[in-house]
N, C-alpha and C positions, 0 to 999 in steps of 0.2 A: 504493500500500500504506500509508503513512504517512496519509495522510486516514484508511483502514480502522480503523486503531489510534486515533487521536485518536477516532472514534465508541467505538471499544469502551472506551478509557480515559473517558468522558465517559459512558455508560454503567452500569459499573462503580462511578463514585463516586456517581451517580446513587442505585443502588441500597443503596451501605453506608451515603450519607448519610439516607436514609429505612430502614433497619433499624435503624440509628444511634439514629434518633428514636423508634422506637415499639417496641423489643426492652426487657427488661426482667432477662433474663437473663444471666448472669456469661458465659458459653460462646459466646452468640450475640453479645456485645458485643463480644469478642474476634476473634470470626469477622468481622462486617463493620469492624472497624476494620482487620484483615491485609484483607481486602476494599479498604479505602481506600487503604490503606498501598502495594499493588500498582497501584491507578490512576496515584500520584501517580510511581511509577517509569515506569511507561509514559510519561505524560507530559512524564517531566525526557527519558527516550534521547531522546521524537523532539524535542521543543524545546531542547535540547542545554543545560537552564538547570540550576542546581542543585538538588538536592532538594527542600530546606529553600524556594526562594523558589516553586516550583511549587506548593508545600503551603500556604504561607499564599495565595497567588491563587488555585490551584485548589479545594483540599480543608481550608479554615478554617470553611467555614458548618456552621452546626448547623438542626435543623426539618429540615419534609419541603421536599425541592427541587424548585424551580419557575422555570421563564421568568426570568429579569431583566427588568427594564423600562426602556426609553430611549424617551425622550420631545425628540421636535424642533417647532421651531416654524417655520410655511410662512407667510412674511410677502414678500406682494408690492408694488411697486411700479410700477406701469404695466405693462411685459412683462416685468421685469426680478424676479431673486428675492434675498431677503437670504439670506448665507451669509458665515461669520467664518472666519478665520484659525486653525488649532488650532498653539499649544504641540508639541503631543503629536506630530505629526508633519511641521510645517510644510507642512501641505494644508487645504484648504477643504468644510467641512462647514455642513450647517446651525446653528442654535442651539439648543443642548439639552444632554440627557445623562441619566445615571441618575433616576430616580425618587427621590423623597427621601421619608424617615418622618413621619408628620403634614402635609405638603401634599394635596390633591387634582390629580390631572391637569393641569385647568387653572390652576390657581395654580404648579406647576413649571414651565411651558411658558414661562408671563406672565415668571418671576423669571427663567429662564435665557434667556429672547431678552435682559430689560435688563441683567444682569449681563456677558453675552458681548460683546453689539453698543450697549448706548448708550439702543436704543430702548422704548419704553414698547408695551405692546400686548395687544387684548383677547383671549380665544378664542372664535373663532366657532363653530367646527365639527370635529371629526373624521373627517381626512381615509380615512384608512387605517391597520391595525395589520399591520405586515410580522412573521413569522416569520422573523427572519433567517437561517435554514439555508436557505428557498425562493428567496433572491435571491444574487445571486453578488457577499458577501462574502468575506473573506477565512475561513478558518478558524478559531476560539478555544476556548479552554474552556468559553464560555459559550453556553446559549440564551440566546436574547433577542427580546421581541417588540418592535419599534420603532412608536413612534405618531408618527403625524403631525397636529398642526393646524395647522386654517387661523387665524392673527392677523389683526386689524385694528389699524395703527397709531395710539393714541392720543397720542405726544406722543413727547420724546426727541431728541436729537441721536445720530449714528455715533459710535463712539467703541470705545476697545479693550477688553475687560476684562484680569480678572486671568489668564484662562487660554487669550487669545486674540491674534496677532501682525498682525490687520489685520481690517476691515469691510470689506461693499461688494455692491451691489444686481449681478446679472448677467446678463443674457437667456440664452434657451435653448440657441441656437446660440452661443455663446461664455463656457462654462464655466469656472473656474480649475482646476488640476488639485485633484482630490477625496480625500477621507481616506475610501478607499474602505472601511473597515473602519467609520465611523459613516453613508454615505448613497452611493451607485449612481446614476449614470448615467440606470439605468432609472427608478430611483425616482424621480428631481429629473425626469423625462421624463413620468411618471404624475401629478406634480404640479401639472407648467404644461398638464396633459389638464384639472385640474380646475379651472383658473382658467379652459378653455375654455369648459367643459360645466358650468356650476357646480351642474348638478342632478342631476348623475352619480350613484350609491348608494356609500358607504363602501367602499372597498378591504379584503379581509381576506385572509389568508395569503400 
């Protein structure tokens, strides 16, 4: 039941955040802000967090709402794949993360592999864009569609970043445990498919 409600609250804001944006009216503006106002209570019962810090995570963006974008980079070596240390949950994820304003794609992918792990590296290809509601993440507030490319290492030493508590290349079969909220099992499985098949067609949803 609690999943049901996070769709409907996710939903919900969906829709006052985009009447939000294009209503022009005193009456209607009122209407979808108690519209928002009610998602962000939905969300504090089932997340048990407080109002006020659900509102600024969930229910602060303005525009018409769309997808997030997370962006990782698939950098292999030999049979083995790079994947960093996260801060954030002390589990292991690829290198990546939010999309940032004024980069393209490939220039986020390039700057978060060197910033996370150390190393230097080109993009080759796009591998695949995951819908994250279609792969078995955890549950959040957020859509999110997650890209994968393939890098080529040009240069760089391992090393930590600022938002990361270890490097280190892995093979298939022996995985670190995963921050399964930023990459899957199946995904990093779909990955070393393409290292096999490397003429395989883009992955999508």
């Amino acid at each position: 039941m609690a999943l049901n409600w996070i769709e409907v609250a996710k939903r919900i804001q969906a829709i006052a955040q985009n009447g939000l944006t294009f209503s022009e009216g005193m009456y209607d503006i009122d209407r979808y802000e108690e519209l928002r106002d009610i998602s962000v209570k939905i969300m504090a019962e089932i997340s048990e967090e407080p109002v006020e810090k659900v509102k600024e995570l969930f229910a602060s963006a303005t525009g018409y709402q769309t997808p997030k974008v997370d962006i990782r980079g698939v950098v292999f070596e030999g049979d083995k794949i790079l994947m960093i240390k996260e801060i954030a949950d002390n589990k292991w994820s690829l290198p990546g993360g939010w999309a940032d304003v004024n980069y393209s794609p490939s220039e986020i992918v390039c700057k978060e592999v060197w910033e996370e792990s150390g190393i230097e590296v080109k993009a080759l290809r796009l591998l695949a864009v995951c819908d994250k509601h279609k792969h078995p993440h955890p549950y959040d507030p957020y859509h999110a569609y997650k890209m994968f490319f393939l890098c080529e290492r040009t240069g760089g030493e391992l090393k930590i970043g600022m938002e990361t508590l270890d490097v280190g290349f892995f093979a298939e079969d022996n995985l670190p445990e995963l921050s399964v909220d930023r990459v899957t099992e199946s995904q990093i499985n779909m990955l070393f498919d393409f290292k096999r098949n490397p003429e395989k067609e883009t992955y999508f949803d």
